[in-house]
PyMOL CGO cylinders between C-alpha atoms (Angstrom):
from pymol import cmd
from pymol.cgo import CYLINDER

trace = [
    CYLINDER, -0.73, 13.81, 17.92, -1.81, 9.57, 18.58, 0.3, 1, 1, 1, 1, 1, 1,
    CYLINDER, -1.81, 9.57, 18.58, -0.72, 7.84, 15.00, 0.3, 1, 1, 1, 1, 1, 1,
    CYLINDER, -0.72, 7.84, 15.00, -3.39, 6.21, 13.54, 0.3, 1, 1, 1, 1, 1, 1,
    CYLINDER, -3.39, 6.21, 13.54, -3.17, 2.18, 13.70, 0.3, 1, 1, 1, 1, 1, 1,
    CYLINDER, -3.17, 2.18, 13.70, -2.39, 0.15, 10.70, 0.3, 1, 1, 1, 1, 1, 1,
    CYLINDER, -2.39, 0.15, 10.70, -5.50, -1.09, 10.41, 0.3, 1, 1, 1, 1, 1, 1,
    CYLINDER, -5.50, -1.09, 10.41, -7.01, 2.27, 9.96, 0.3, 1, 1, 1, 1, 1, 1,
    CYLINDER, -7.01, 2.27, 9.96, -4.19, 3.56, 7.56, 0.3, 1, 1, 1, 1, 1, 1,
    CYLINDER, -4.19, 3.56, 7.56, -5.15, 0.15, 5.92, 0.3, 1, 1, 1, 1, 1, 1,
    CYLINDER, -5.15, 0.15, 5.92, -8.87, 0.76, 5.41, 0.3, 1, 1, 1, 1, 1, 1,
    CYLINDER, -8.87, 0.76, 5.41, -8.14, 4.90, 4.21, 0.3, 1, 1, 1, 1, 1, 1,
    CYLINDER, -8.14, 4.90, 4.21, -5.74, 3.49, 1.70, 0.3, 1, 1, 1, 1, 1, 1,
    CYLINDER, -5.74, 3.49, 1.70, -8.16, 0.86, 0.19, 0.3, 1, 1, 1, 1, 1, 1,
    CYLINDER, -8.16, 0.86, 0.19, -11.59, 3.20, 0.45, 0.3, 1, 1, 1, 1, 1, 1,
    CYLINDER, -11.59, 3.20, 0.45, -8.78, 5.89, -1.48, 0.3, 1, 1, 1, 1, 1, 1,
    CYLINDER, -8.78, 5.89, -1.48, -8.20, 3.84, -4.16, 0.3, 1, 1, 1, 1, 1, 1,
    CYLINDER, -8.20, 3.84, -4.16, -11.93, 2.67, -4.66, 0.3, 1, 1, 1, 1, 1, 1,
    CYLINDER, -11.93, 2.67, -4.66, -12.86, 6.21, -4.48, 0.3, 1, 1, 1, 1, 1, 1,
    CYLINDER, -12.86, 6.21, -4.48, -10.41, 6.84, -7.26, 0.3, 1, 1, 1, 1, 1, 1,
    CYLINDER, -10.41, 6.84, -7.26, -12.19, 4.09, -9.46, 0.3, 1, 1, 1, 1, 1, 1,
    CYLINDER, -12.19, 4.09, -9.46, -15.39, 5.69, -8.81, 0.3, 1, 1, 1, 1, 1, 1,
    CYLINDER, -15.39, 5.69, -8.81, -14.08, 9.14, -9.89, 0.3, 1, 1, 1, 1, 1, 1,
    CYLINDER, -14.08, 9.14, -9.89, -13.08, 7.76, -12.96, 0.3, 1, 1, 1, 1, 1, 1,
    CYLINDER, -13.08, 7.76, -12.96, -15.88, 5.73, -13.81, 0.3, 1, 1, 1, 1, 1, 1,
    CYLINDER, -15.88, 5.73, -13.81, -13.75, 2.21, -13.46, 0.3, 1, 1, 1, 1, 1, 1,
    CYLINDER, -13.75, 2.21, -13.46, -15.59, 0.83, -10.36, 0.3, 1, 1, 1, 1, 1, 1,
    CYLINDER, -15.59, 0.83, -10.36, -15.73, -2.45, -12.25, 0.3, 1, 1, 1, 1, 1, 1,
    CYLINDER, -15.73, -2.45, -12.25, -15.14, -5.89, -10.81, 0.3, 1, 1, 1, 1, 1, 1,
    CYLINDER, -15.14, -5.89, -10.81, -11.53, -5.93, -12.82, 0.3, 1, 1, 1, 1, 1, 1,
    CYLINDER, -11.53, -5.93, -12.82, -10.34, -3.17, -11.45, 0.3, 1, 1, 1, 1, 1, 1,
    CYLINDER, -10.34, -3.17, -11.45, -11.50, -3.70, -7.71, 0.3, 1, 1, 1, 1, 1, 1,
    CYLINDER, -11.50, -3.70, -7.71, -10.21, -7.14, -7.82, 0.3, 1, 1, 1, 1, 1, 1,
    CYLINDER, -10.21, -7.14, -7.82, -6.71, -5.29, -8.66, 0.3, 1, 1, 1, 1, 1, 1,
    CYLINDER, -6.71, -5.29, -8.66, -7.42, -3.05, -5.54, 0.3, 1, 1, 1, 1, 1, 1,
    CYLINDER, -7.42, -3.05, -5.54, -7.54, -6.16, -3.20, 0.3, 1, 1, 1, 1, 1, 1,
    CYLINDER, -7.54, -6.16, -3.20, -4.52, -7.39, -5.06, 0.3, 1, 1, 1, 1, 1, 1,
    CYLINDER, -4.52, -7.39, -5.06, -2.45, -3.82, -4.16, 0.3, 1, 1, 1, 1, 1, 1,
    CYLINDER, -2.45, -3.82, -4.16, -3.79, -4.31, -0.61, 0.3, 1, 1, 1, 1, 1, 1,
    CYLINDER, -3.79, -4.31, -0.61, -2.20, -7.64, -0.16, 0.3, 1, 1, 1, 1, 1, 1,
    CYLINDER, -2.20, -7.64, -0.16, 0.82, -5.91, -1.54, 0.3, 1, 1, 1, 1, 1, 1,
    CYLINDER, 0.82, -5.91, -1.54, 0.33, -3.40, 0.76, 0.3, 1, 1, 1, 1, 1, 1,
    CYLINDER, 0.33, -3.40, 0.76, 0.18, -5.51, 3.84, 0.3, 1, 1, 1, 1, 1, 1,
    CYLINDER, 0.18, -5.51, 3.84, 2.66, -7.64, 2.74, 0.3, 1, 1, 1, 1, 1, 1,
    CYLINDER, 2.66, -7.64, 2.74, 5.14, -4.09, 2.67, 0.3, 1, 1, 1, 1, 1, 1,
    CYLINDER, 5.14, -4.09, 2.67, 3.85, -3.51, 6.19, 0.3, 1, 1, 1, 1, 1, 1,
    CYLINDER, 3.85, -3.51, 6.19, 5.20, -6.82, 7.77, 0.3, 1, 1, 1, 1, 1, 1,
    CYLINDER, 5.20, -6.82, 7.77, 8.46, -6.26, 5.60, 0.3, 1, 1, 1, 1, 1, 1,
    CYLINDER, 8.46, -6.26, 5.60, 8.89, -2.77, 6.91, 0.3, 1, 1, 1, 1, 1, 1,
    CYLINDER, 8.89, -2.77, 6.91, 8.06, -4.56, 10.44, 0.3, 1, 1, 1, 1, 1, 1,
    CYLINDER, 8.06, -4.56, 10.44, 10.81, -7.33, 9.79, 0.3, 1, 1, 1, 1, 1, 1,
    CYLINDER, 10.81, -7.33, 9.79, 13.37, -4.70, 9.26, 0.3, 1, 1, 1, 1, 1, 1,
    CYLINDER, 13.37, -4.70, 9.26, 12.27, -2.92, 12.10, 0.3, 1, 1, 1, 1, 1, 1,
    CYLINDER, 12.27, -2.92, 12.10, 12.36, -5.78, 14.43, 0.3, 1, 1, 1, 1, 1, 1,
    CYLINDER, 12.36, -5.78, 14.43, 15.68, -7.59, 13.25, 0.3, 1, 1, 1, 1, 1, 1,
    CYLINDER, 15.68, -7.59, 13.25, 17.30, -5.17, 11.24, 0.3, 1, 1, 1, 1, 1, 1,
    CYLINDER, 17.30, -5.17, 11.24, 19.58, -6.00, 8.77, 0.3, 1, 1, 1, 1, 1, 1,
    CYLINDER, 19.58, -6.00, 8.77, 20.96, -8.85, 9.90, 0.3, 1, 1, 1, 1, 1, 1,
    CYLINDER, 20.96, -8.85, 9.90, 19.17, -12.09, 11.94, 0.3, 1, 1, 1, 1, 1, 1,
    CYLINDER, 19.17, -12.09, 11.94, 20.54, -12.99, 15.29, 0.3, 1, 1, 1, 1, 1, 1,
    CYLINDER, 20.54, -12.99, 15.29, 22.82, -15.47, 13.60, 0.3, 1, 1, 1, 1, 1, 1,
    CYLINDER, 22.82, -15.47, 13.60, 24.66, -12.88, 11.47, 0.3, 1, 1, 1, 1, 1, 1,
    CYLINDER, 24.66, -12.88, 11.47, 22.70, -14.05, 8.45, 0.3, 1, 1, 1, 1, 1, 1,
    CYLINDER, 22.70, -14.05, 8.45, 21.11, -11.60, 5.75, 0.3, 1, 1, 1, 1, 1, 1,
    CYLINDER, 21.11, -11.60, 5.75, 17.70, -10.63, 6.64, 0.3, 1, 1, 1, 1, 1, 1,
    CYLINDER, 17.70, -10.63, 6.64, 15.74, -11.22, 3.53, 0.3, 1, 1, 1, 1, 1, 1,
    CYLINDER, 15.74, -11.22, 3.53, 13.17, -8.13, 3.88, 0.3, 1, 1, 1, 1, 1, 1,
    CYLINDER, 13.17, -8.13, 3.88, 15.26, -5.46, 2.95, 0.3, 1, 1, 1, 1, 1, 1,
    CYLINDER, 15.26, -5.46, 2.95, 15.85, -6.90, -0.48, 0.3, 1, 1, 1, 1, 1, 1,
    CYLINDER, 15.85, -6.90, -0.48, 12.08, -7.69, -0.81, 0.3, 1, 1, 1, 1, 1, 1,
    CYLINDER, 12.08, -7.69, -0.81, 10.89, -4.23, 0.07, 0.3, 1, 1, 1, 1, 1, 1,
    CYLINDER, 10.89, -4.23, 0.07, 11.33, -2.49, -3.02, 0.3, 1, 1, 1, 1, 1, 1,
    CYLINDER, 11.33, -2.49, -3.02, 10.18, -5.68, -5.65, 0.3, 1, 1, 1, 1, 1, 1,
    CYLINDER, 10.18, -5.68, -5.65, 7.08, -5.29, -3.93, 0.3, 1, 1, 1, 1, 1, 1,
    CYLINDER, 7.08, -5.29, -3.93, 6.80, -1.47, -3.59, 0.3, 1, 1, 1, 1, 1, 1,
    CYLINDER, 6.80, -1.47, -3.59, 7.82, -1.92, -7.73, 0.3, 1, 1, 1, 1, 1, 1,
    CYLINDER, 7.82, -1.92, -7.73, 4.53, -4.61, -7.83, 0.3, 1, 1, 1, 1, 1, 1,
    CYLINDER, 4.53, -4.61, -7.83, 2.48, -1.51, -5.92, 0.3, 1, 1, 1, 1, 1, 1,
    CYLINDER, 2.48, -1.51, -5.92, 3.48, 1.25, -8.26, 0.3, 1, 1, 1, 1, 1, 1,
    CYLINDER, 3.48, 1.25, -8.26, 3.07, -1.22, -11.63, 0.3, 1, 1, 1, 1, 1, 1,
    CYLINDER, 3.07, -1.22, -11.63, -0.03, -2.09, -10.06, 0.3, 1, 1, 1, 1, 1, 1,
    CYLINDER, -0.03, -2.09, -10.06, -1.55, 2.08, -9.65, 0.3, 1, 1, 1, 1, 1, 1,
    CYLINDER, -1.55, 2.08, -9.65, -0.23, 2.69, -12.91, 0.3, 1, 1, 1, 1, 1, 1,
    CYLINDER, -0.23, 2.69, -12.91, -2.57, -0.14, -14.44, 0.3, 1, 1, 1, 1, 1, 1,
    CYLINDER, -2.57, -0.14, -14.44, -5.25, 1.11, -12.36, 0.3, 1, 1, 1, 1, 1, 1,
    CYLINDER, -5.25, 1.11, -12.36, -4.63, 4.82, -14.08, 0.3, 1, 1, 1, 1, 1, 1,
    CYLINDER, -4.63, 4.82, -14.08, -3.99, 5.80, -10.10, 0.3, 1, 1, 1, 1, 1, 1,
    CYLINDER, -3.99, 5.80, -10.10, -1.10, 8.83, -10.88, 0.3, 1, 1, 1, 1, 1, 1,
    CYLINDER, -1.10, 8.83, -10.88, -0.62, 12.33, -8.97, 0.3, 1, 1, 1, 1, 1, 1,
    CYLINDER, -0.62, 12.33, -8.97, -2.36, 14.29, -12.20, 0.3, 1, 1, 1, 1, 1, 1,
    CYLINDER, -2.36, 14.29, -12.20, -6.23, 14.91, -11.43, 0.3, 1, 1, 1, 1, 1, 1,
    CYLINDER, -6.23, 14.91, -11.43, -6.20, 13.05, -7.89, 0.3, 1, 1, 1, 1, 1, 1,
    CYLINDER, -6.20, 13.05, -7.89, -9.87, 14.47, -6.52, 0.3, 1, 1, 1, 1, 1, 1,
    CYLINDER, -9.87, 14.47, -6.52, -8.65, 15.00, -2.73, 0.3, 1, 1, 1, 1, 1, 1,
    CYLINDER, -8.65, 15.00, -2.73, -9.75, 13.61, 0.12, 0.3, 1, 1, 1, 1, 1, 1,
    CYLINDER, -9.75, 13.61, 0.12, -11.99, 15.91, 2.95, 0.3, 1, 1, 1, 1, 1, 1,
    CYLINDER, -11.99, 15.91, 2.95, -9.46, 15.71, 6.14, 0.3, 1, 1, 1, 1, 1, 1,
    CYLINDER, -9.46, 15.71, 6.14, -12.45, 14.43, 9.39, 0.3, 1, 1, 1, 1, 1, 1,
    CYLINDER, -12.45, 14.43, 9.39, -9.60, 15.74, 11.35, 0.3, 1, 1, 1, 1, 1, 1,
    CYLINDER, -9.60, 15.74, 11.35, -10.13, 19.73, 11.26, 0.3, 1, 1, 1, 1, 1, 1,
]
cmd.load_cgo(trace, "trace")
């Protein structure tokens, strides 16, 4: 099974979230604005994740690697973030899966 690019995880994630404004009746320019703001987040976490990846823990010169510790203020920012957008687990409408 390919894995789908980031790209296209990227643009799932974001029409997901609009989708749950919609459902909710709080497709307003406030809100949305906050959905580009949790997708900055969210690429942000992807280059962090990538960082860690890449160099691990440490840098090449034995030195802390810095994206470890960032990782989870911003997954904190992306959780405070769906909990002001009333995004929670309870009532999620699901998503049809193009796949089957």
């Amino acid at each position: 099974m390919a894995t789908k690019s980031r790209k296209t995880v990227r643009k799932e994630v974001r029409k997901s979230l609009i989708e749950q404004l919609k459902n909710k009746g709080a497709d307003i320019a406030l809100f949305t604005d906050q959905v580009e703001d949790y997708m900055q987040l969210w690429d942000l976490k992807e280059l962090l994740i990538s960082d860690i990846r890449e160099t691990g823990l440490r840098t090449s010169d034995g030195k802390d690697n810095a994206s470890p510790k960032q990782l989870p203020i911003v997954n904190r920012q992306m959780l405070a973030l769906l909990k002001t957008l009333g995004v929670t687990t309870d009532g999620i409408i699901g998503e049809e899966d193009d796949d089957l």
